[in-house]
py3Dmol code that shows the C-alpha trace and the ligand (Angstrom):
import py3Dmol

protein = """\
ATOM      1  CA  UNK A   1     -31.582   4.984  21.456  1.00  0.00           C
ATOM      2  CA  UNK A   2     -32.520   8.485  19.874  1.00  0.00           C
ATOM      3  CA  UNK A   3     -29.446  11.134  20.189  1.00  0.00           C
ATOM      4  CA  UNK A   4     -31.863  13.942  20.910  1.00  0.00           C
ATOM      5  CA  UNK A   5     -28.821  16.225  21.746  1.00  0.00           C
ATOM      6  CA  UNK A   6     -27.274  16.052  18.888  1.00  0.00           C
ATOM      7  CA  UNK A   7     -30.538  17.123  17.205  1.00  0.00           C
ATOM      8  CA  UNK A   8     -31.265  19.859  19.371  1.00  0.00           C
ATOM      9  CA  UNK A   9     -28.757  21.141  22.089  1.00  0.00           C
ATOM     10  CA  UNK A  10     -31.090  23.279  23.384  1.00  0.00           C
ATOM     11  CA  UNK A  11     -33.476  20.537  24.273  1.00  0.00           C
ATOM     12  CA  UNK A  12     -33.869  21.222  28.313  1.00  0.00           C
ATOM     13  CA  UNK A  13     -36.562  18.578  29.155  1.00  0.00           C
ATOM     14  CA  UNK A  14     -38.615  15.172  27.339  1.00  0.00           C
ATOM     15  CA  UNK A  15     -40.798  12.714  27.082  1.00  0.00           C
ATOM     16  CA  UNK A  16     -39.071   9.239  27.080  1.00  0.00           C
ATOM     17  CA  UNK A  17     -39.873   5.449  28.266  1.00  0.00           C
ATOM     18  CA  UNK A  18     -37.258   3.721  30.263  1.00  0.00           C
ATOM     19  CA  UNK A  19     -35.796   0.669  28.598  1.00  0.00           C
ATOM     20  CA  UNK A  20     -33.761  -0.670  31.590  1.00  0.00           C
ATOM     21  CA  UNK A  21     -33.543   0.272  35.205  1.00  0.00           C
ATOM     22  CA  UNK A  22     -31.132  -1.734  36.947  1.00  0.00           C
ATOM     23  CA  UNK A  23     -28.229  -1.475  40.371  1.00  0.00           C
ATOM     24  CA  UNK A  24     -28.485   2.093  40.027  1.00  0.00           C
ATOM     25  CA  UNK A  25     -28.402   2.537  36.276  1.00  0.00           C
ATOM     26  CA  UNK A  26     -30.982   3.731  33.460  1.00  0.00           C
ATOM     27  CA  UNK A  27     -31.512   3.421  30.134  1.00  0.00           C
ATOM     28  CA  UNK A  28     -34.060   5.279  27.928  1.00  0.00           C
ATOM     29  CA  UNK A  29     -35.648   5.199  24.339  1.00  0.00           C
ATOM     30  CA  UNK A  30     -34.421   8.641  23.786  1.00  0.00           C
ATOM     31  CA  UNK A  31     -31.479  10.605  25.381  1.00  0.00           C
ATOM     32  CA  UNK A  32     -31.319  14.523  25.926  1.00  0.00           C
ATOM     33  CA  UNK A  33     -28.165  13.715  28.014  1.00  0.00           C
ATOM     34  CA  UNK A  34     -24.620  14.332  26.470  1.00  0.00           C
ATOM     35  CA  UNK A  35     -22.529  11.132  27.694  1.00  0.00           C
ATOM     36  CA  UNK A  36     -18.654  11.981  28.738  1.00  0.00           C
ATOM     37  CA  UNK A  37     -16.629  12.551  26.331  1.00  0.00           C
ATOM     38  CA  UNK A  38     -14.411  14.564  24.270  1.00  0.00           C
ATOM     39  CA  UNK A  39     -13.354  16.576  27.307  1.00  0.00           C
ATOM     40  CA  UNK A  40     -16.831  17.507  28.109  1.00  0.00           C
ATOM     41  CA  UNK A  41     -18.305  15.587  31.476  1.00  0.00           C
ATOM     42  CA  UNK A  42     -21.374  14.255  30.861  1.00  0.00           C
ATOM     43  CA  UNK A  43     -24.594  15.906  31.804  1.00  0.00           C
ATOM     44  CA  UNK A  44     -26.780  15.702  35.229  1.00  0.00           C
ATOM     45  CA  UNK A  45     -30.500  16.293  35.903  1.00  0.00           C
ATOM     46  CA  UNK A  46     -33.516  14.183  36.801  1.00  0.00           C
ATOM     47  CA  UNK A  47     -35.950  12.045  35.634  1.00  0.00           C
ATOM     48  CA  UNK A  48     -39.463  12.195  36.869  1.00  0.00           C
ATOM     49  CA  UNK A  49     -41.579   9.044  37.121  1.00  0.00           C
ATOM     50  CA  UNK A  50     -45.456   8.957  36.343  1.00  0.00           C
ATOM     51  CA  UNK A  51     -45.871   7.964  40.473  1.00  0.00           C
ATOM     52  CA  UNK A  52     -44.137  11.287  40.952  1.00  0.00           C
ATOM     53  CA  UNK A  53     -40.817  10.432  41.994  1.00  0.00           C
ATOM     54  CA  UNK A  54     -38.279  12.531  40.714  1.00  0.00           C
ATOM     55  CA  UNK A  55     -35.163  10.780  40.958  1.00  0.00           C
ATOM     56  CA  UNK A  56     -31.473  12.418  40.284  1.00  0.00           C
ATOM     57  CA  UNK A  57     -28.981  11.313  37.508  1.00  0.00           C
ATOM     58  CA  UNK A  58     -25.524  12.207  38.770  1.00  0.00           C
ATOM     59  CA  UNK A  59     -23.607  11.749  35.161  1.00  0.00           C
ATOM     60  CA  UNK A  60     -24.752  10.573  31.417  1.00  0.00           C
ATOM     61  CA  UNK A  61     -21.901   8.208  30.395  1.00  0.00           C
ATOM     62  CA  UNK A  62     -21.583   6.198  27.358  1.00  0.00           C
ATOM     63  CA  UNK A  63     -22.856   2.374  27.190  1.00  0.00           C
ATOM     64  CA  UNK A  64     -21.790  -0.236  25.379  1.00  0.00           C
ATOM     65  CA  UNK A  65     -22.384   1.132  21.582  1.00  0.00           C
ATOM     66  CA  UNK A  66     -22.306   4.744  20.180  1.00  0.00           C
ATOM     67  CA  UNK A  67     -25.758   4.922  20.383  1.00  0.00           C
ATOM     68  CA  UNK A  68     -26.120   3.531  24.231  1.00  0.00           C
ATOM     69  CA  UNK A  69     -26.347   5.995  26.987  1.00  0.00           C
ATOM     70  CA  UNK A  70     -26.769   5.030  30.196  1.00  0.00           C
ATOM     71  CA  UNK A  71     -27.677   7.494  33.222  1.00  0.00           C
ATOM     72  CA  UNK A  72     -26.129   7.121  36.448  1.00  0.00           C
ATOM     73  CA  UNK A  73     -28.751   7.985  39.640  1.00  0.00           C
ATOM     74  CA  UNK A  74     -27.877   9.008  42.619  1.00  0.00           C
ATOM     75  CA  UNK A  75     -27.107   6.461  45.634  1.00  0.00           C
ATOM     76  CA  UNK A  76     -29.961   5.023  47.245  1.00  0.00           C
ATOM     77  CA  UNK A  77     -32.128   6.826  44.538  1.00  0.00           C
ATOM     78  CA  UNK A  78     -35.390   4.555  43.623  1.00  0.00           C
ATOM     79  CA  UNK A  79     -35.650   2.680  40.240  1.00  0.00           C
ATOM     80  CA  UNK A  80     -38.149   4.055  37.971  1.00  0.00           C
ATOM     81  CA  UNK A  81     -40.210   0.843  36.774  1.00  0.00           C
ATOM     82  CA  UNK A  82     -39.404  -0.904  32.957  1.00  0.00           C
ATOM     83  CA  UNK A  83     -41.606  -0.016  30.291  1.00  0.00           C
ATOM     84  CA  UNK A  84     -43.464   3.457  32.084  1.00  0.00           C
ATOM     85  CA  UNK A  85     -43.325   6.900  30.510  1.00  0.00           C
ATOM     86  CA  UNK A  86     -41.430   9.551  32.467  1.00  0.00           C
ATOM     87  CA  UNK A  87     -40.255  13.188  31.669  1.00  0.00           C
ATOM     88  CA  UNK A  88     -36.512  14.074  31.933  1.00  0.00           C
ATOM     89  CA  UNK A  89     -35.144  17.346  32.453  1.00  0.00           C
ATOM     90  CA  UNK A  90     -31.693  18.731  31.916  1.00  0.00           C
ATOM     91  CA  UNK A  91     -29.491  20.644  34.656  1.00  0.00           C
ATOM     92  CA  UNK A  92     -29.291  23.052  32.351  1.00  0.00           C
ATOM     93  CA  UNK A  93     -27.137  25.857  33.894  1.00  0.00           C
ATOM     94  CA  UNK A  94     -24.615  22.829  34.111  1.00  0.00           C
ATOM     95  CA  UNK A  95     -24.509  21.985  30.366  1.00  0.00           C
ATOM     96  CA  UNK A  96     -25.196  25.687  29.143  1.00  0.00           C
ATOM     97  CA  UNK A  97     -21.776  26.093  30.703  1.00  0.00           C
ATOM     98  CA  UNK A  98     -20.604  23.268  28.672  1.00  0.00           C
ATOM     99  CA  UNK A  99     -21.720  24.701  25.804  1.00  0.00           C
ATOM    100  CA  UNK A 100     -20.397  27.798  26.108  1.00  0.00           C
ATOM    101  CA  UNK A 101     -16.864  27.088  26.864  1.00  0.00           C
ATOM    102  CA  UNK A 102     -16.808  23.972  24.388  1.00  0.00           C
ATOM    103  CA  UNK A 103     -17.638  26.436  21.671  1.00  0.00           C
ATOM    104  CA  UNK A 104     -15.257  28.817  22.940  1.00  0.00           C
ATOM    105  CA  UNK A 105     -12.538  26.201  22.694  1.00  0.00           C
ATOM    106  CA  UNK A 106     -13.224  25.735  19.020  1.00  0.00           C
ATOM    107  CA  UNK A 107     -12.085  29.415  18.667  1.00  0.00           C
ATOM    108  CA  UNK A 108      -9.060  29.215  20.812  1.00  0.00           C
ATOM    109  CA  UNK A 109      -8.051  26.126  18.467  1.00  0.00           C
ATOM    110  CA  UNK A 110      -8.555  28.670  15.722  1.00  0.00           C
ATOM    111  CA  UNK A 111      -6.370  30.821  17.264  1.00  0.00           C
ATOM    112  CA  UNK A 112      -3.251  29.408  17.942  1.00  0.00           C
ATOM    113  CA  UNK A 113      -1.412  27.617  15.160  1.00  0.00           C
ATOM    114  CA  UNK A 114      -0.427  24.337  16.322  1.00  0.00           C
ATOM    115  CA  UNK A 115      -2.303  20.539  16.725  1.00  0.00           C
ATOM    116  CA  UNK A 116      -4.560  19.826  19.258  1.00  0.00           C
ATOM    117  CA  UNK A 117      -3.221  17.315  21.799  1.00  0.00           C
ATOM    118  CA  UNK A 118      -6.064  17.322  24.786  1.00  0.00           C
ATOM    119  CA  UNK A 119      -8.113  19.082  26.368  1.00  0.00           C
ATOM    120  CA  UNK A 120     -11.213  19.703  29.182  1.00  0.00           C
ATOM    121  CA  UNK A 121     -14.140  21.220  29.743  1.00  0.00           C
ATOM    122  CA  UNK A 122     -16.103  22.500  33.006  1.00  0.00           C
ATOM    123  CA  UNK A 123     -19.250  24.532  32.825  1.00  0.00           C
ATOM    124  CA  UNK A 124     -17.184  28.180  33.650  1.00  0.00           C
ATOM    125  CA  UNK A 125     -13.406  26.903  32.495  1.00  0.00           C
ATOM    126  CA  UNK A 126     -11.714  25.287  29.684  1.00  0.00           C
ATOM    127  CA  UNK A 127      -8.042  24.384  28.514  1.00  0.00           C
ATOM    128  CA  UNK A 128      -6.528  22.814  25.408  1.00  0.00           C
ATOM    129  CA  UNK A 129      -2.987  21.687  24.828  1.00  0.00           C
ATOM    130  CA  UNK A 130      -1.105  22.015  21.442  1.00  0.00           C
ATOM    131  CA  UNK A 131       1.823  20.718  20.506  1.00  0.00           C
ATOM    132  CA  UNK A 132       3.870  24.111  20.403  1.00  0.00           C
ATOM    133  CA  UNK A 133       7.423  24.774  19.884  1.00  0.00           C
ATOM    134  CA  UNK A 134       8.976  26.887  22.268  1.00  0.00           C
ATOM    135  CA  UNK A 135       7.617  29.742  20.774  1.00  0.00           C
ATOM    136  CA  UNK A 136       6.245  33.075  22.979  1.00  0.00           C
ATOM    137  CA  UNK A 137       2.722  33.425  22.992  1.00  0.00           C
ATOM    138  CA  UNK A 138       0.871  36.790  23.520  1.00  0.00           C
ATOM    139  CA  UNK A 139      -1.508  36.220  26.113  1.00  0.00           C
ATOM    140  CA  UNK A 140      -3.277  39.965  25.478  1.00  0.00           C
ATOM    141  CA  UNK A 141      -3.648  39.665  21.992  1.00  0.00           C
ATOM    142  CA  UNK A 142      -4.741  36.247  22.137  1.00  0.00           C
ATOM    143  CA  UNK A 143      -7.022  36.709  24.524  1.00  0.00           C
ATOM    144  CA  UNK A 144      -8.537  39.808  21.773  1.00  0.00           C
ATOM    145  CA  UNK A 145      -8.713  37.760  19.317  1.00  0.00           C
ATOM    146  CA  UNK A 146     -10.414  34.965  20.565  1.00  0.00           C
ATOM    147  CA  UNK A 147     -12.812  37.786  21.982  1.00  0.00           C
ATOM    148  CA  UNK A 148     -13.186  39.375  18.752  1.00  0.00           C
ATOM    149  CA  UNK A 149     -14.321  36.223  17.099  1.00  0.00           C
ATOM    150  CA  UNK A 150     -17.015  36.423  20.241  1.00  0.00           C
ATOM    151  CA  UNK A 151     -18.305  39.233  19.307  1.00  0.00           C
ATOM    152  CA  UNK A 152     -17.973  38.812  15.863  1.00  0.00           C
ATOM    153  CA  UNK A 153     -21.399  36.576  16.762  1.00  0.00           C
ATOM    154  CA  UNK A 154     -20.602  33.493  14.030  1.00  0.00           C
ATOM    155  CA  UNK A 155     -22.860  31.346  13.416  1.00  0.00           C
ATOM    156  CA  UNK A 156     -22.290  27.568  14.713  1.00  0.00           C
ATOM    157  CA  UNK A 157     -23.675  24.899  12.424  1.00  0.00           C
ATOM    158  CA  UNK A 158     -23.333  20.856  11.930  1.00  0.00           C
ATOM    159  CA  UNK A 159     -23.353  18.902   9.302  1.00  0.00           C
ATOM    160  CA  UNK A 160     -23.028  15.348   9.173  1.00  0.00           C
ATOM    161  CA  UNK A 161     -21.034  13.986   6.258  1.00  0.00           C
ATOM    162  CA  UNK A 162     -20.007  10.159   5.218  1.00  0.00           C
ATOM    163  CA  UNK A 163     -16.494   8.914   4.359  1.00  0.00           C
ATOM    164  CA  UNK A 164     -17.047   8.582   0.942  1.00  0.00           C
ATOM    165  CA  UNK A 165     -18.008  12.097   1.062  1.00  0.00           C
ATOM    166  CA  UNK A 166     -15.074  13.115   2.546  1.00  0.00           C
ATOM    167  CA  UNK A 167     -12.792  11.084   0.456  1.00  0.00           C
ATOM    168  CA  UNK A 168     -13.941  12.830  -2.423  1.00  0.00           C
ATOM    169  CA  UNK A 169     -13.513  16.219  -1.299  1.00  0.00           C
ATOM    170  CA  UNK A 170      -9.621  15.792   0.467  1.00  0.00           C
ATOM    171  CA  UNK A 171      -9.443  20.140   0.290  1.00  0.00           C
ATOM    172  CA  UNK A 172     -12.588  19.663   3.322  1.00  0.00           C
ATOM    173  CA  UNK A 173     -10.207  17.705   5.435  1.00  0.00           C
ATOM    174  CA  UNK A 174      -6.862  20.884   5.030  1.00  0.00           C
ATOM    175  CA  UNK A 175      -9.526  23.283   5.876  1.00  0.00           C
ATOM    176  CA  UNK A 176     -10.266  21.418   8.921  1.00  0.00           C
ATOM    177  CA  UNK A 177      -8.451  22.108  12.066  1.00  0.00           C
ATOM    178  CA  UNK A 178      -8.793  18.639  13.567  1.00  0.00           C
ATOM    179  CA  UNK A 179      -8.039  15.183  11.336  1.00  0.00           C
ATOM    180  CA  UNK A 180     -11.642  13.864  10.934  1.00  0.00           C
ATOM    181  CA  UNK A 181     -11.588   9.896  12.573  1.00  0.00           C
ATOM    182  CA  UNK A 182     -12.113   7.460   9.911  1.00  0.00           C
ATOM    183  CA  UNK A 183     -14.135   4.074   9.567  1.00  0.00           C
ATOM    184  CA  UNK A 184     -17.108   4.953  11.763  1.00  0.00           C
ATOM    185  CA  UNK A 185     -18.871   5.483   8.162  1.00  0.00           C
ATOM    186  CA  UNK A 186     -20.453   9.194   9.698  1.00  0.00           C
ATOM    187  CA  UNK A 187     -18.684  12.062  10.470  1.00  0.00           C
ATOM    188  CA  UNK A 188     -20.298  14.943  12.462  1.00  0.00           C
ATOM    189  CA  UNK A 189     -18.454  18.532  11.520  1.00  0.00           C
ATOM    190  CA  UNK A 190     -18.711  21.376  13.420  1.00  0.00           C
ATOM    191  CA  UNK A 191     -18.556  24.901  11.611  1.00  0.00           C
ATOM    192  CA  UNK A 192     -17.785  28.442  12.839  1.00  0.00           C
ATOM    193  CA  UNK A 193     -19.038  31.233  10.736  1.00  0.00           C
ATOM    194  CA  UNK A 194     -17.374  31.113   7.096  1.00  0.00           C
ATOM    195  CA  UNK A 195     -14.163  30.443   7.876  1.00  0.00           C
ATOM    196  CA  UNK A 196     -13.624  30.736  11.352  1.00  0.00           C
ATOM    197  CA  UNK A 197     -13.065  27.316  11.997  1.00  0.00           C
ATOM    198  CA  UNK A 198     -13.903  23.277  11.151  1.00  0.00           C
ATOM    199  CA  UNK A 199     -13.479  20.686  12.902  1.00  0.00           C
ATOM    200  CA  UNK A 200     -15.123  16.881  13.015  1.00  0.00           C
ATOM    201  CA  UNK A 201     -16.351  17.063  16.982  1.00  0.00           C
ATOM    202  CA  UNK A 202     -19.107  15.140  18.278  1.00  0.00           C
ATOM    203  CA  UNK A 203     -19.956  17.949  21.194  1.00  0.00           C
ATOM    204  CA  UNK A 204     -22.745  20.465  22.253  1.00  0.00           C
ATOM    205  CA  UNK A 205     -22.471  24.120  21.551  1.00  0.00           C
ATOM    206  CA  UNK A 206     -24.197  27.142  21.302  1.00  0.00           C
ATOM    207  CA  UNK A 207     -25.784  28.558  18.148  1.00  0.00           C
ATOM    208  CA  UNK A 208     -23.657  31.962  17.585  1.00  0.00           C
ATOM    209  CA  UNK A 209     -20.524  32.539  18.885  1.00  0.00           C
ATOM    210  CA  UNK A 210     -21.890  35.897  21.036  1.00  0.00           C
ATOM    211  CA  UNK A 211     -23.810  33.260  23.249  1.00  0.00           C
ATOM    212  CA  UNK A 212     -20.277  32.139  24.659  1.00  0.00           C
ATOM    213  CA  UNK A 213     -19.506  35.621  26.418  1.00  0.00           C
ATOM    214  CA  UNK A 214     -16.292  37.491  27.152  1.00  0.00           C
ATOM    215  CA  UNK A 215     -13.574  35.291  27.845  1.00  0.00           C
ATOM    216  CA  UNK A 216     -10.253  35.810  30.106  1.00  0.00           C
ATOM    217  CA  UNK A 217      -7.163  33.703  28.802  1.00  0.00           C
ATOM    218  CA  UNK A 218      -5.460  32.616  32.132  1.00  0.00           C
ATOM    219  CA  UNK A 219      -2.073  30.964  32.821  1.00  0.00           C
ATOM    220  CA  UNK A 220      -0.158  29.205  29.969  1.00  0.00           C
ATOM    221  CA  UNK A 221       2.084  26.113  31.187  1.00  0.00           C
ATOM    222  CA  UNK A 222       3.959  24.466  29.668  1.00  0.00           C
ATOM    223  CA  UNK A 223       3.388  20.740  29.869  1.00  0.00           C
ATOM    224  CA  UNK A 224       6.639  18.887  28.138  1.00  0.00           C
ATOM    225  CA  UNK A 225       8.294  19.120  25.661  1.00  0.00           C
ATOM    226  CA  UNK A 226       6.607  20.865  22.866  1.00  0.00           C
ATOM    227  CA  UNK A 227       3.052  20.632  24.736  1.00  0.00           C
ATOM    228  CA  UNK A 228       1.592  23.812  25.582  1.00  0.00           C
ATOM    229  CA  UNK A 229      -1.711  24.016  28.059  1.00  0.00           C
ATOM    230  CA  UNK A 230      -3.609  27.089  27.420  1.00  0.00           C
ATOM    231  CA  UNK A 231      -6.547  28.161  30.088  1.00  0.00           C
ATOM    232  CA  UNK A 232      -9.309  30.002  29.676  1.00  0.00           C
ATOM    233  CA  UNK A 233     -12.148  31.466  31.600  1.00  0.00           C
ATOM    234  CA  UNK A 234     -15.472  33.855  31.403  1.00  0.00           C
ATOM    235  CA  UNK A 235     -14.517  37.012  31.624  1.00  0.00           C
ATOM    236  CA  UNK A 236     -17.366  37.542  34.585  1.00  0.00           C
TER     237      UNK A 236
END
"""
ligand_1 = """\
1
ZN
Zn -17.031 20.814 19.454
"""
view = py3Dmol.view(width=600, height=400)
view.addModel(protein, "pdb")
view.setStyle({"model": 0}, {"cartoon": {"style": "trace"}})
view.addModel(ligand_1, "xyz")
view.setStyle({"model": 1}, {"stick": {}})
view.zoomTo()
view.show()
């Protein structure tokens, strides 16, 4: 199955053939849907048959491989047939929102200084948790300079990279915020401007970090010992 998301986020709508259409389930050649995972839900849309059905996918989820995506329809929805053409089309507003606050989370990590240890997306709200000592954190001048890195407008670009690659360059893995996952032979990084941030992530985001928007940071629990759960929201 072609990864067409990873190619192109933007990509709102396709051309694909349906590979398997089974108890509610289908699979296509070629996926514009982001499955769950990494914090982000998986996307919605439809898919629209050449008999002019246009059927709703309720969640993208992951298969049995990296590469397997399988769509979830709706209850009761009809099975497109084995083997026929049909165009799929993105809920877009849904996974713009993704994008947006999934990028924005990048920033927050480059924010606070302290490991990742989970996190979630929705399309207008976002949190991460870091393993914090019981240290104070400004929520005002956190909240500027995550903004300020917003309307900085940095470029967001990917680059895949192999683990020989990286194990001959160990200075890329200090500069990285997040420990890259070995053994799955390619590694997808995600970069922010210069130096704003880089991180291995296998996610959608937007193209310039002035696409996210104002954001609001909201309440900061804490969850534990040394875990810290920062929230965040669009300003508007
Ligand atoms: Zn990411």
């Amino acid at each position: 199955m072609e990864l067409l998301f990873y190619k192109d986020a933007y990509l709102k709508s396709c051309r694909a053939t349906v590979t398997y259409a089974q108890e509610g389930i289908v699979r296509l050649d070629k996926s514009i849907f982001y499955p769950t995972g990494g914090g982000q839900p998986g996307d919605r849309g439809w898919i629209e048959t050449e008999t002019g059905d246009r059927i709703e996918i309720i969640e993208a989820r992951k298969g049995e491989s990296h590469e397997d995506i399988i769509l979830i329809l709706k209850e009761d929805a009809p099975l497109p047939a084995v083997g026929t053409n049909v165009i799929t089309e993105l809920d877009w507003d849904y996974r713009y929102g993704h994008m947006r606050i999934h990028s924005c989370l990048h920033l927050l990590c480059a924010s606070v200084v302290g490991d990742v240890t989970g996190g979630q997306i929705s399309a207008s709200k976002g949190r991460l948790d870091f393993n914090l000592p019981d240290t104070q954190i400004d929520k005002e001048s956190l909240e500027a300079s995550v903004n300020r890195l917003i309307e900085e407008d940095h470029p967001i670009t990917q680059d895949w990279i192999s683990d020989q690659e990286l194990d001959a360059n160990p200075s890329l893995v200090r500069t990285m915020s997040v420990a890259p996952p070995r053994g799955s032979g390619k590694i997808r990084l995600v970069k922010i401007g210069a130096s704003v941030d880089l991180q291995p992530c296998g996610g959608t985001h937007v193209k310039s970090t002035g696409e996210i928007g104002l954001i609001k940071i909201g309440k900061i629990e804490n969850k534990g010992k040394q875990n810290r759960r920062i929230n965040l929201t669009f300003a508007d």
